[in-house]
N, CA, C and O of each residue as an XYZ file, in Angstrom:
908
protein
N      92.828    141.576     83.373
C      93.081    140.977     84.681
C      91.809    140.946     85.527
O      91.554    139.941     86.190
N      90.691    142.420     85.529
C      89.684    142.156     86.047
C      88.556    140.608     86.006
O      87.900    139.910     86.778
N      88.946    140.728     84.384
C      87.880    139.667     83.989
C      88.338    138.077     84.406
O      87.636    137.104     84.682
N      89.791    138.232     84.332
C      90.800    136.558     84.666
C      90.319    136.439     86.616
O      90.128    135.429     87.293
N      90.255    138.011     87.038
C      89.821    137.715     88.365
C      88.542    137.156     88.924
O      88.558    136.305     89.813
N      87.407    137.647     88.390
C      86.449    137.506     88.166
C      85.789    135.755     88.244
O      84.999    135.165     88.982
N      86.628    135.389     87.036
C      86.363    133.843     86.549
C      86.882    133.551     87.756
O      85.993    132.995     88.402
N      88.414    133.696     88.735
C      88.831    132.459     89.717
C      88.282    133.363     90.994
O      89.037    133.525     91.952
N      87.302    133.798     90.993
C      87.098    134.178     92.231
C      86.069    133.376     93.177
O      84.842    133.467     93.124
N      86.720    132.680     93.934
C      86.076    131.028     94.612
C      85.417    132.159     95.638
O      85.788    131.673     96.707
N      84.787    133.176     95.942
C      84.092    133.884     96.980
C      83.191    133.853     95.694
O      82.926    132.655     95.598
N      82.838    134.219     95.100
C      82.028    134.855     93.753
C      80.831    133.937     93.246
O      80.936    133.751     92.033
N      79.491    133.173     93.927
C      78.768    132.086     93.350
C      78.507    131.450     91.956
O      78.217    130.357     91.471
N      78.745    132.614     91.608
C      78.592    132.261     90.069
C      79.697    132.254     89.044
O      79.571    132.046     87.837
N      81.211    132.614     89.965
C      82.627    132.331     88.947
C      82.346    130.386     88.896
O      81.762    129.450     89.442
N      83.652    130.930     87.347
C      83.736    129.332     87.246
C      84.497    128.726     88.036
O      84.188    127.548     88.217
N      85.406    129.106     88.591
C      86.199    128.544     89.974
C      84.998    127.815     90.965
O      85.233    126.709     91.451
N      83.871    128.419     91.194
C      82.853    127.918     92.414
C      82.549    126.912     91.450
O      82.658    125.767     91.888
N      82.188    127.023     90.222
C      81.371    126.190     89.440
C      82.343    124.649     90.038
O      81.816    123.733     90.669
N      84.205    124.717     89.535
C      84.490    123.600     90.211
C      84.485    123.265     91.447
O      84.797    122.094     91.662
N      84.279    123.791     92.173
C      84.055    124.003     93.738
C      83.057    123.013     93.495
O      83.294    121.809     93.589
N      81.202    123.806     92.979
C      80.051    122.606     93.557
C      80.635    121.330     93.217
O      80.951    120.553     94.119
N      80.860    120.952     91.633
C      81.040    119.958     91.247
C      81.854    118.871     91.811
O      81.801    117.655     91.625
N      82.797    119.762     92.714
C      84.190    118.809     93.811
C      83.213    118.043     94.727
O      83.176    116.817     94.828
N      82.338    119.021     95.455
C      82.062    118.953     96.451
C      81.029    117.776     96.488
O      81.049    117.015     97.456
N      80.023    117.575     95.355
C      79.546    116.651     94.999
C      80.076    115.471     95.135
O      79.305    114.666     95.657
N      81.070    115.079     94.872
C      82.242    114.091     95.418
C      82.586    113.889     96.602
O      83.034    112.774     96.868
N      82.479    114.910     97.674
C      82.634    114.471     99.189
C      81.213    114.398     99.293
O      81.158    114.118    100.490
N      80.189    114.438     98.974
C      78.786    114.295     99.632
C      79.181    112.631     99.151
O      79.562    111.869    100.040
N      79.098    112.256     98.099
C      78.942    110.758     98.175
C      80.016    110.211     98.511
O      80.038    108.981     98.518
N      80.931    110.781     98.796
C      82.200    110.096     99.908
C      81.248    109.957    101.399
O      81.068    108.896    101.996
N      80.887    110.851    101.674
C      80.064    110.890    103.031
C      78.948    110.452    103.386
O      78.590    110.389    104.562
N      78.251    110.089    102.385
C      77.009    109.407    102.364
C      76.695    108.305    102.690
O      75.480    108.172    102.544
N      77.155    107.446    103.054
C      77.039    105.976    103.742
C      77.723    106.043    104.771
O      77.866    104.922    105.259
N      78.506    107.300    105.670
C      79.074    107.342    107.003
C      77.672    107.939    107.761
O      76.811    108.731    107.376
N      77.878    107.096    109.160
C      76.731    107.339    109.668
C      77.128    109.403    110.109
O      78.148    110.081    109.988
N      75.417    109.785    110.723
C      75.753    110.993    110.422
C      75.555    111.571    111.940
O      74.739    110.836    112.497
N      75.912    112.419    112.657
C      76.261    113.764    111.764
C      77.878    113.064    111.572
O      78.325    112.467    112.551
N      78.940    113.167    110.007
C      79.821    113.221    109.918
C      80.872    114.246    110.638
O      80.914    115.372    110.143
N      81.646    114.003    111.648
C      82.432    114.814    112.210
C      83.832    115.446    111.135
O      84.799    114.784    110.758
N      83.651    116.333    110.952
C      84.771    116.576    109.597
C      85.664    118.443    109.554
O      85.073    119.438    109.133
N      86.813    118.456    109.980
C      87.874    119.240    110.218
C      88.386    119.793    108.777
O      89.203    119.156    108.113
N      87.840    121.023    108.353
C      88.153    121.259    107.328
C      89.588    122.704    107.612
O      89.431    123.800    108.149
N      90.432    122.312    107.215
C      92.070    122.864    107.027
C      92.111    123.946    106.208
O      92.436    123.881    105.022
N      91.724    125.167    106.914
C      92.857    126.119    105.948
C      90.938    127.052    104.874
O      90.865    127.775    103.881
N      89.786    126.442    105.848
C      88.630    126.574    105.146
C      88.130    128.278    105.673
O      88.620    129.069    106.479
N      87.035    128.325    104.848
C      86.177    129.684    105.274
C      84.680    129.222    105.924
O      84.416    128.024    106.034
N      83.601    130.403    106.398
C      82.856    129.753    106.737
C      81.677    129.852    105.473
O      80.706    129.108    105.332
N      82.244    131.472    104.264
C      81.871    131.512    103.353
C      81.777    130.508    102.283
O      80.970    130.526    101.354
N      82.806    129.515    102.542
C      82.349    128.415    101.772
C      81.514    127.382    102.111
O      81.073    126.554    101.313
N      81.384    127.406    102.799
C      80.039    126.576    103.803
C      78.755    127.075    103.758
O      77.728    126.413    103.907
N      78.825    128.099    103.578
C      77.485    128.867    103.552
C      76.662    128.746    101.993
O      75.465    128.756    101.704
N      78.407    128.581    100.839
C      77.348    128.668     99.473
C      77.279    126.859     99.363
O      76.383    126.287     98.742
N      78.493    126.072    100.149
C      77.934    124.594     99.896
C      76.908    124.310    100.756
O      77.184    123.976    101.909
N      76.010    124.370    100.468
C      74.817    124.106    101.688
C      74.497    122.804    101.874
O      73.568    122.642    102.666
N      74.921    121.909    101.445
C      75.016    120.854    101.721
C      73.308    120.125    101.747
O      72.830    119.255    102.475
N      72.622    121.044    100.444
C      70.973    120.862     99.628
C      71.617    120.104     98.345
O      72.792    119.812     98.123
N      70.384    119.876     97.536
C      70.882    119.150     96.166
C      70.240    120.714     95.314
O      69.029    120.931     95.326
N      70.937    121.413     94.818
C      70.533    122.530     93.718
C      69.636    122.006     92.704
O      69.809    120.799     92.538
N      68.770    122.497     92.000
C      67.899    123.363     92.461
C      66.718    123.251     93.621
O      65.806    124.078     93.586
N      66.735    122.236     94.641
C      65.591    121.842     95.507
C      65.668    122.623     96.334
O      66.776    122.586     96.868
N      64.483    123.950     97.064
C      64.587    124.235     97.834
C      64.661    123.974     98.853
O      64.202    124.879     99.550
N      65.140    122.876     99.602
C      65.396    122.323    100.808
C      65.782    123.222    101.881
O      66.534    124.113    101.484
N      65.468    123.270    103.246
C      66.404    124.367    104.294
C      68.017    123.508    104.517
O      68.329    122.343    104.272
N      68.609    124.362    104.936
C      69.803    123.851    105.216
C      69.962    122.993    106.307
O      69.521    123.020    107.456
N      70.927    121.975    105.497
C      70.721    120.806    107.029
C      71.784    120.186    106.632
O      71.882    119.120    106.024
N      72.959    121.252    107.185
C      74.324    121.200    107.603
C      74.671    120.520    108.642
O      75.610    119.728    108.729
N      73.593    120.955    109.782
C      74.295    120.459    111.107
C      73.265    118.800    111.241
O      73.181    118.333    112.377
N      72.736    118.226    110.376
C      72.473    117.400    110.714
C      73.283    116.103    109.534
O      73.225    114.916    109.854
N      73.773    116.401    108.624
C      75.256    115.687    107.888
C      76.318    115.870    108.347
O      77.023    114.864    108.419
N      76.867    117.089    108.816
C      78.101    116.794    109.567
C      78.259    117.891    110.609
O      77.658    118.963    110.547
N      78.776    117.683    111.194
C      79.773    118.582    112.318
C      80.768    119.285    111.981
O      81.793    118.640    111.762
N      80.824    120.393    111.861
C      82.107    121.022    110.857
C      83.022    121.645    111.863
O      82.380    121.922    112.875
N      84.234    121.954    111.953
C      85.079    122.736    112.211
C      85.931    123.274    111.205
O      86.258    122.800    110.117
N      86.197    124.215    111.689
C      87.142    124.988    110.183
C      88.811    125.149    111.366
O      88.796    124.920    112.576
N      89.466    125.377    110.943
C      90.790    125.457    111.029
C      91.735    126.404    110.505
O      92.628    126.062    109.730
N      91.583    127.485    110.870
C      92.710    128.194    110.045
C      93.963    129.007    110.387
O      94.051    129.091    111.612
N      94.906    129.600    109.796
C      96.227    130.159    110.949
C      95.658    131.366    111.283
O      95.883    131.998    112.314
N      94.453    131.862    109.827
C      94.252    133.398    110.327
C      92.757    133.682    110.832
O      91.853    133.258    110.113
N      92.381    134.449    112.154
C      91.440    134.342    112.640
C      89.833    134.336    111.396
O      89.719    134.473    110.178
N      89.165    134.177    112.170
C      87.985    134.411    111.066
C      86.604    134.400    112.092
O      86.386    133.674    113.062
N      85.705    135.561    111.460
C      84.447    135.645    112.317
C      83.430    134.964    111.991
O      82.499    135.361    111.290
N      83.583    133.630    112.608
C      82.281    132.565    112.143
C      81.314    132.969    113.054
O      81.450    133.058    114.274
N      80.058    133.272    112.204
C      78.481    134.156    112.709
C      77.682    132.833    112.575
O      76.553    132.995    113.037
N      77.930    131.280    111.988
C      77.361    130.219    112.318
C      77.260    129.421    113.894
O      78.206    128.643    114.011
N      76.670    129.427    114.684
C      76.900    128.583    115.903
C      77.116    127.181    115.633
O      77.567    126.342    116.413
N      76.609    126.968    114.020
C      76.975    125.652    114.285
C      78.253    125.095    113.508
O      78.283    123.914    113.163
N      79.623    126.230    113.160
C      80.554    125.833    112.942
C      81.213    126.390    113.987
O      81.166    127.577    114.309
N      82.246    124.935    114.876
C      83.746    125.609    115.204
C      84.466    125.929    114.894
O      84.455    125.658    113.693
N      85.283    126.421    115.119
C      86.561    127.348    114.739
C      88.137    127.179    115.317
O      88.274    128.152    116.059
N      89.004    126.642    115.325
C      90.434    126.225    115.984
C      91.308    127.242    114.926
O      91.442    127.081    113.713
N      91.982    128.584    115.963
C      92.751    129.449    115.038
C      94.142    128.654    115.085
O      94.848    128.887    116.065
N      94.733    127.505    113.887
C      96.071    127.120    114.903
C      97.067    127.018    113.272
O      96.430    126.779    112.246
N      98.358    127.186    113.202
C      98.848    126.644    111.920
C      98.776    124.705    111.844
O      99.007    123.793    112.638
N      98.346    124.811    110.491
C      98.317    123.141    110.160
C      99.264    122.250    109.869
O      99.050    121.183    109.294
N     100.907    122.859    110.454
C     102.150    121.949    110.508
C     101.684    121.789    112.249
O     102.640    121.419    112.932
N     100.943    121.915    112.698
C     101.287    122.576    114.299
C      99.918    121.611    114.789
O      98.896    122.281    114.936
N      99.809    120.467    114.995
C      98.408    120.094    115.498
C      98.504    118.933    116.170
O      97.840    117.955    115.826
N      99.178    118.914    117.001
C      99.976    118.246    118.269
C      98.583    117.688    119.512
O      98.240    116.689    120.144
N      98.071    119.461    119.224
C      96.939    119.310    120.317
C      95.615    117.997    119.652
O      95.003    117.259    120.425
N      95.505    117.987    118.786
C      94.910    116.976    117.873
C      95.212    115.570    118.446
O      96.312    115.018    118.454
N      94.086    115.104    118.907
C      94.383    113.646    119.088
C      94.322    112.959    117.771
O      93.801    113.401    116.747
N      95.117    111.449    117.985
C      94.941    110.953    116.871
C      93.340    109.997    116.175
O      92.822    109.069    116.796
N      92.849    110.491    114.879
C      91.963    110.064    114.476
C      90.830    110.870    115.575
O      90.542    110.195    116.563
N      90.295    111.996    115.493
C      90.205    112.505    116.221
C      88.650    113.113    115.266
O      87.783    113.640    115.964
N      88.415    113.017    113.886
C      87.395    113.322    112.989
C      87.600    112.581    111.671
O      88.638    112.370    111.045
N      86.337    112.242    111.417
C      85.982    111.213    110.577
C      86.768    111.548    109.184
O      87.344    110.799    108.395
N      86.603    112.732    109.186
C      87.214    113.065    108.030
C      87.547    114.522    107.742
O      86.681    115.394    107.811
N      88.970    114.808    107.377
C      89.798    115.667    107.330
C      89.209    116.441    105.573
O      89.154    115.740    104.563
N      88.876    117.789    105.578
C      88.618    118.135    103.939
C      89.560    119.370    103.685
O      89.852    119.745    104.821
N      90.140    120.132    102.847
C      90.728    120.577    102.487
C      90.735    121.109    101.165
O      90.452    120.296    100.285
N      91.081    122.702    100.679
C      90.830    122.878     99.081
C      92.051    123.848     98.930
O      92.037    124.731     99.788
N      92.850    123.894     98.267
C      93.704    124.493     97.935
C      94.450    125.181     98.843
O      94.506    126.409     98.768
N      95.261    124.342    100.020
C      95.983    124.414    101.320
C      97.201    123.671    101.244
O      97.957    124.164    102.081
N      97.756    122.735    100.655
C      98.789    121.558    100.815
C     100.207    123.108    100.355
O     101.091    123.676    100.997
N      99.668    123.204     98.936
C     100.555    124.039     98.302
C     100.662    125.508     98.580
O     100.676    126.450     97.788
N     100.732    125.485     99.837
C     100.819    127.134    100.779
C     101.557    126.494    102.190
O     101.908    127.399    102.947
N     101.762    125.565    102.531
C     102.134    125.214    103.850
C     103.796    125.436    103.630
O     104.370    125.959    104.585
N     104.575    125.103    102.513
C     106.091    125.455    102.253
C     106.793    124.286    101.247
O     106.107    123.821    100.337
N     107.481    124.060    101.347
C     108.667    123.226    100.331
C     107.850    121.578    101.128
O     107.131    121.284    102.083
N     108.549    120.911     99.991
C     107.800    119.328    100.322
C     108.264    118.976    101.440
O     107.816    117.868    101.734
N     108.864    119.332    102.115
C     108.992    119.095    103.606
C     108.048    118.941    104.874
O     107.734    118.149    105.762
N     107.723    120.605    104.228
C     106.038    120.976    105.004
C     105.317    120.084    104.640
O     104.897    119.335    105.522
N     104.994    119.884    103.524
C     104.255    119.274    102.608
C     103.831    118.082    103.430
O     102.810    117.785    104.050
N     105.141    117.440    103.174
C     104.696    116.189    104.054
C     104.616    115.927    105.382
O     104.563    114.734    105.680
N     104.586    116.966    106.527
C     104.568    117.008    107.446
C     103.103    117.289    107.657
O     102.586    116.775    108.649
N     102.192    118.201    106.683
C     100.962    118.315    106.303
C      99.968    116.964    106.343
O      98.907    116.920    106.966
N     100.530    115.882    105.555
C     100.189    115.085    104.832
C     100.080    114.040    106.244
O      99.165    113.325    106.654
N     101.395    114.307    106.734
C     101.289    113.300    108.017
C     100.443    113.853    108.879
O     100.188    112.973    109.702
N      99.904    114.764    109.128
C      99.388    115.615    110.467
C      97.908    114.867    110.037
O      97.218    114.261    110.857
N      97.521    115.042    108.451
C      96.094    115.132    108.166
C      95.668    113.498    108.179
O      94.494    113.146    108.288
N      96.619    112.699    108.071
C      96.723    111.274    107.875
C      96.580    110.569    109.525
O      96.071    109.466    109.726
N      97.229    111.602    110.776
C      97.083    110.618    111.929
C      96.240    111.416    112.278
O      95.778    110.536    113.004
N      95.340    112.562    112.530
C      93.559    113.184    113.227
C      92.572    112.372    112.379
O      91.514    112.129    112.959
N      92.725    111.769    110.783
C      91.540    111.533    110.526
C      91.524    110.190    110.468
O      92.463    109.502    110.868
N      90.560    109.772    110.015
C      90.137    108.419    109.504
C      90.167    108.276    108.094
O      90.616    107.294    107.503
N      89.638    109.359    107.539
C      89.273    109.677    105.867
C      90.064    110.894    105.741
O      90.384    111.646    106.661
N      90.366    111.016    104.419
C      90.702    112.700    103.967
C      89.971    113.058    102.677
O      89.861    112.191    101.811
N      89.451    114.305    102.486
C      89.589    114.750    101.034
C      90.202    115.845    100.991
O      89.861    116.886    101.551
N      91.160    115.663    100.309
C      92.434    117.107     99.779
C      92.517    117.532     98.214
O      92.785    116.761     97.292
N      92.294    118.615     98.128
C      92.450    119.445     96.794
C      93.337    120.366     96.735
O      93.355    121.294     97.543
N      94.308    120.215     95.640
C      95.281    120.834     95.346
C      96.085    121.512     93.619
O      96.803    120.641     93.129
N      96.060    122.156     93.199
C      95.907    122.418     91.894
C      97.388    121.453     90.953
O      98.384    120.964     91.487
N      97.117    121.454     89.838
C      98.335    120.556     89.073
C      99.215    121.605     88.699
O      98.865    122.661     88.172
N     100.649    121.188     89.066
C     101.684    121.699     88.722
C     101.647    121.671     87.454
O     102.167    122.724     87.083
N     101.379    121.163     86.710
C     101.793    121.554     85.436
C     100.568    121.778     84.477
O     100.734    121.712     83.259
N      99.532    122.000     84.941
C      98.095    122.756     84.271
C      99.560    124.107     83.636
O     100.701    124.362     84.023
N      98.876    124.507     82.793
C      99.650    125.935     81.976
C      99.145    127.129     82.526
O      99.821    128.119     82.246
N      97.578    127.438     83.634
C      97.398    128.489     83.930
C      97.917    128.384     85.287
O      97.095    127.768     85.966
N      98.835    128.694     85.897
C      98.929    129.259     86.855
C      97.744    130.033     88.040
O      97.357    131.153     87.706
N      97.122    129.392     89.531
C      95.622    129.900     89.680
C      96.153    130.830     90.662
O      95.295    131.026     91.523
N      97.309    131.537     90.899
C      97.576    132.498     92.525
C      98.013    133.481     91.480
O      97.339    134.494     91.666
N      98.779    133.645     90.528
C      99.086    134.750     90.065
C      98.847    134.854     88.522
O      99.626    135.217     87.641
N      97.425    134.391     88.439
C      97.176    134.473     87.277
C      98.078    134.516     86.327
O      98.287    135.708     86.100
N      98.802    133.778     85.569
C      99.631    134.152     84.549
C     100.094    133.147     83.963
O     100.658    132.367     84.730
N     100.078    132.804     82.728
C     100.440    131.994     82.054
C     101.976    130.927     82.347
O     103.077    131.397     82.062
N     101.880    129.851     82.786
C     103.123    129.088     82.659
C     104.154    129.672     83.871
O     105.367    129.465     83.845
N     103.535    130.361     84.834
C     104.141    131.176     85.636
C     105.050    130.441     86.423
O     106.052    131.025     86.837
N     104.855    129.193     86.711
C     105.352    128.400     87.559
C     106.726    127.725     87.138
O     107.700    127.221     87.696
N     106.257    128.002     85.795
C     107.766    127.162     84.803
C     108.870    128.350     84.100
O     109.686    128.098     83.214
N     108.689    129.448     84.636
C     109.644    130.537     84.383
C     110.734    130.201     85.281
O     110.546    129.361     86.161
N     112.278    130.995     85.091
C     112.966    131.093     86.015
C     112.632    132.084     86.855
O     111.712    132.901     86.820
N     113.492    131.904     87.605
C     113.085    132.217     89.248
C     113.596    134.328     89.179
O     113.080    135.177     89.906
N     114.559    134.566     88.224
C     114.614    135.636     87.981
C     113.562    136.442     87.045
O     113.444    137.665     87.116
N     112.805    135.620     86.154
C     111.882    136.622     85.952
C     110.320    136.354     86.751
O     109.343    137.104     86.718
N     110.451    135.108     87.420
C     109.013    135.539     88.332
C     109.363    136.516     89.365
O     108.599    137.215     90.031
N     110.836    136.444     89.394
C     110.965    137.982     90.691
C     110.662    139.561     90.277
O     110.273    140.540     90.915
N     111.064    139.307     88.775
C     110.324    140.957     88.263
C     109.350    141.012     87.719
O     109.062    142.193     87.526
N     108.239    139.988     87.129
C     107.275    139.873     86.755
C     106.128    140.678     88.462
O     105.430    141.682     88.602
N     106.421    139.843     89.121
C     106.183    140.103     90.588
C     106.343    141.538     91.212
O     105.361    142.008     91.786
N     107.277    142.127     91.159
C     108.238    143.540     91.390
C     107.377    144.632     90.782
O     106.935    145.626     91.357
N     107.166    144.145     89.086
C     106.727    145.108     88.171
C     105.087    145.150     88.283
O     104.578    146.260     88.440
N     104.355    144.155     88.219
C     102.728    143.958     87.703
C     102.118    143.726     88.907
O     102.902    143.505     89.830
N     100.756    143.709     89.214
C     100.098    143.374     89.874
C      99.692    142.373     89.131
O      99.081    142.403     88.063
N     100.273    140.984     90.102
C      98.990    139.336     89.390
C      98.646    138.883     90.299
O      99.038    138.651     91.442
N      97.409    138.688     89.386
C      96.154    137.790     90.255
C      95.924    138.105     91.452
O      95.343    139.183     91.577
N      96.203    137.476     92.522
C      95.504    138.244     93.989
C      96.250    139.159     94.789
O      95.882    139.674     95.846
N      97.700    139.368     93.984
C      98.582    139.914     94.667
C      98.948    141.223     94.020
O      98.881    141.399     92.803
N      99.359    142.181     94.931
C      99.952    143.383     94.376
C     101.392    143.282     94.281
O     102.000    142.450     94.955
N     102.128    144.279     93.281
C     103.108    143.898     92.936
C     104.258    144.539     94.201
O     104.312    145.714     94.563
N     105.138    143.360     94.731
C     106.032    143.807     95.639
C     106.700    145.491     95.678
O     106.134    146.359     95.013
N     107.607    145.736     96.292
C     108.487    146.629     96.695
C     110.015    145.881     97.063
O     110.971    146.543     97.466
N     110.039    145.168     96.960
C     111.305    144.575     97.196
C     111.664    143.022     96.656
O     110.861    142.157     96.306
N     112.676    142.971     96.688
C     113.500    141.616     96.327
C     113.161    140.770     97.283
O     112.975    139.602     96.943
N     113.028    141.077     98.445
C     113.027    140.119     99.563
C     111.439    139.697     99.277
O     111.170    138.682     98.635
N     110.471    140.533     99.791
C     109.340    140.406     99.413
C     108.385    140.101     98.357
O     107.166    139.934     98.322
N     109.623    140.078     97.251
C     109.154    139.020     96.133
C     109.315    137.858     96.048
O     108.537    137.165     95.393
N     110.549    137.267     96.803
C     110.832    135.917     96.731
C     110.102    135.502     97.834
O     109.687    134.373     97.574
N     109.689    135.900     99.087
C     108.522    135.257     99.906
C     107.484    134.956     99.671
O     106.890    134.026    100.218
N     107.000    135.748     98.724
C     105.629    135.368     97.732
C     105.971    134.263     96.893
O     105.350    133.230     97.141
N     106.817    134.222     95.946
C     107.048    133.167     95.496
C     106.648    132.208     96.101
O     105.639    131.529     95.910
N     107.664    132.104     97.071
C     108.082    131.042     97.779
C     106.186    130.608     98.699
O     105.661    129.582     99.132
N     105.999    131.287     98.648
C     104.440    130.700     99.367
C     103.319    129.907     98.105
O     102.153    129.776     98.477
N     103.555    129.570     97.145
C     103.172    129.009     96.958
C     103.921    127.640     96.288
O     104.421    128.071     95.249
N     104.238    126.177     96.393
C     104.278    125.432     95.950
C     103.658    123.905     95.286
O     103.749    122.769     95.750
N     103.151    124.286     94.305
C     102.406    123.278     93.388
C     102.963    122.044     93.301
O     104.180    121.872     93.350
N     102.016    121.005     93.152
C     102.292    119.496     93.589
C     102.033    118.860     92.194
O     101.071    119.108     91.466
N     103.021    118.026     91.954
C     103.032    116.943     90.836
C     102.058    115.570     91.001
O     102.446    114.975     92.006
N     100.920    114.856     90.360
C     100.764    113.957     90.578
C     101.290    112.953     91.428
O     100.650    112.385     92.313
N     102.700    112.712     91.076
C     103.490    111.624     91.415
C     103.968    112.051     93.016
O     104.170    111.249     93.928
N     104.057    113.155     93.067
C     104.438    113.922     94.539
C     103.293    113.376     95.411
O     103.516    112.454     96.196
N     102.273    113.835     95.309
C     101.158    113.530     95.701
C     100.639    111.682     96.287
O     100.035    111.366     97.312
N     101.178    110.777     95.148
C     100.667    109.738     95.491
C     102.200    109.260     96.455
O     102.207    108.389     97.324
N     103.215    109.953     96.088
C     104.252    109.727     97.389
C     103.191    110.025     99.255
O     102.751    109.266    100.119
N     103.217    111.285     99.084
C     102.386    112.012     99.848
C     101.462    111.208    100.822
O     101.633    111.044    102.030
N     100.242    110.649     99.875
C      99.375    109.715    100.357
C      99.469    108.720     99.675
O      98.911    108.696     98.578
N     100.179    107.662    100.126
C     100.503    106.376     99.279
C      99.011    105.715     99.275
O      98.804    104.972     98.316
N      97.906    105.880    100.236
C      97.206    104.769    100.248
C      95.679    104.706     99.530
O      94.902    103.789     99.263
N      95.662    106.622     99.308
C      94.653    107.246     98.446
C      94.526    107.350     97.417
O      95.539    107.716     96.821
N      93.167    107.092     96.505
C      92.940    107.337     95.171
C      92.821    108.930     94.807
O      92.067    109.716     95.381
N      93.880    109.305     93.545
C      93.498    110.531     93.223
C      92.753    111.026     91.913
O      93.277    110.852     90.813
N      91.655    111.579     92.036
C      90.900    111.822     91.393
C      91.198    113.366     90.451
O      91.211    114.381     91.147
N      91.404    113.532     89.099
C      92.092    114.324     88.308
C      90.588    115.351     87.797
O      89.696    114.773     87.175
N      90.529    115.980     87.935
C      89.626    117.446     87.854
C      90.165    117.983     86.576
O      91.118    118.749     86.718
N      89.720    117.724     85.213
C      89.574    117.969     84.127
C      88.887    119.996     83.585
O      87.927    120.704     83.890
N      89.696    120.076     82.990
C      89.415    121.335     82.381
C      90.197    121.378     80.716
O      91.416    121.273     80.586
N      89.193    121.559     79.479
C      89.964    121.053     78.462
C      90.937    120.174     78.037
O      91.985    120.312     77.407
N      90.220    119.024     78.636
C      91.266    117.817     78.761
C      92.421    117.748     79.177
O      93.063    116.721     78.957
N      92.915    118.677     79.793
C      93.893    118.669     80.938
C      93.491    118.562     81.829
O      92.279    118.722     81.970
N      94.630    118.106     83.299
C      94.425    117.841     84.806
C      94.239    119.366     85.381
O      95.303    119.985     85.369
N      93.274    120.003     85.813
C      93.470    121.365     86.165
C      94.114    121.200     87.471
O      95.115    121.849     87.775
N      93.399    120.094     88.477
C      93.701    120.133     89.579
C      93.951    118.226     90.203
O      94.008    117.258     89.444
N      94.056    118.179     91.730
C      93.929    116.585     91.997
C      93.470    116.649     92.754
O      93.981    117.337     93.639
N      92.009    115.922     93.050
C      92.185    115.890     94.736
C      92.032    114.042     95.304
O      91.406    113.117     94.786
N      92.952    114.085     96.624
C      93.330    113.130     97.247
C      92.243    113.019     97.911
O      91.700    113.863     98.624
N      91.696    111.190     97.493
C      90.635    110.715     97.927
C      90.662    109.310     98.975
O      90.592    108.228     98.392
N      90.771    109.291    100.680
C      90.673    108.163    101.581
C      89.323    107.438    101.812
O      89.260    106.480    102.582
């Protein structure tokens, strides 16, 4: 489990999780690259640690960082966070909840593994609508329901078990980022916090976006939704 942690640890520069991270991200630079600059861009549910290893340089060029002169960042998240950058903002607010948000309000909305934590496709699409009337553009990343590794609780096919043994799988083991409950109740809330998105869900979702399929052994590992 150390070592399965290890590999998805998206804090970690050198796991292979970051590895898909640069490679995503490469994809919003030339999404962004012909918008005039600084790009104003509201990233949902983000860290500032991930900003710090996308430096927004071309690897290996030692270039200084020149973040604040490609875009304008804000991060967004429900749970506070100590951004030590002056030149990222910070809005502590939940992302069903963004009322205060005018509409089209940043060029472009980014997002990485947030859709499938907000709740049942309800949220989902209440998500989908929130991120669809602040921006102009979106890029959203979200992992494939039916990839076979499971990326929150490490575990094989975890998602396609019944619902009675992810409650004692859960109860009994410590997986992936989570320790193993104390209760029934508190196992099915975990559950329940994460829900994985189907292709086809997705292009419901954003009818008007191309989605781009993130390959890992010729499977879809992940999708992300491209405006």
């Amino acid at each position: 489990m150390k070592l399965l942690k290890k590999h998805f640890d998206n804090t970690n520069p050198n796991s292979s999780a970051n590895k898909f991270r640069r490679k995503r991200f490469k994809l919003f630079l030339e999404m962004i690259e012909p918008m005039q600059k600084p790009v104003k861009v509201l990233d949902i549910g983000g860290t500032e640690n991930f900003w710090e290893q996308m430096n927004l340089t071309s690897p290996p060029a030692p270039s200084p960082d020149r973040r604040g002169e490609i875009i304008d960042l804000t991060i967004l998240n429900i749970e506070p966070q100590n951004i030590s950058s002056k030149e990222i903002h910070f809005i502590q607010a939940d992302a069903l909840e963004l009322s205060f948000i005018p509409d089209k309000s940043f060029d472009v909305v980014f997002s990485n593994s947030v859709i499938e934590h907000v709740g049942g496709i309800n949220e989902q699409a209440k998500f989908a609508d929130e991120v669809k009337r602040i921006s102009k553009r979106y890029f959203i990343q979200t992992p494939n329901y039916y990839f076979p590794f499971e990326p929150h609780f490490l575990f094989p096919c975890f998602q396609f078990l019944p619902r009675s043994i992810q409650t004692f799988l859960v109860m009994k083991f410590n997986l992936g980022w989570f320790n193993k409950c104390r209760t029934k109740e508190e196992a099915e809330l975990l559950i329940d916090s994460v829900h994985l998105l189907k292709k086809k869900e997705l292009k419901k979702l954003f009818a008007e976006s191309k989605i781009h399929s993130e390959k890992f052994l010729l499977m879809n590992k992940s999708f992300i939704v491209i405006k």
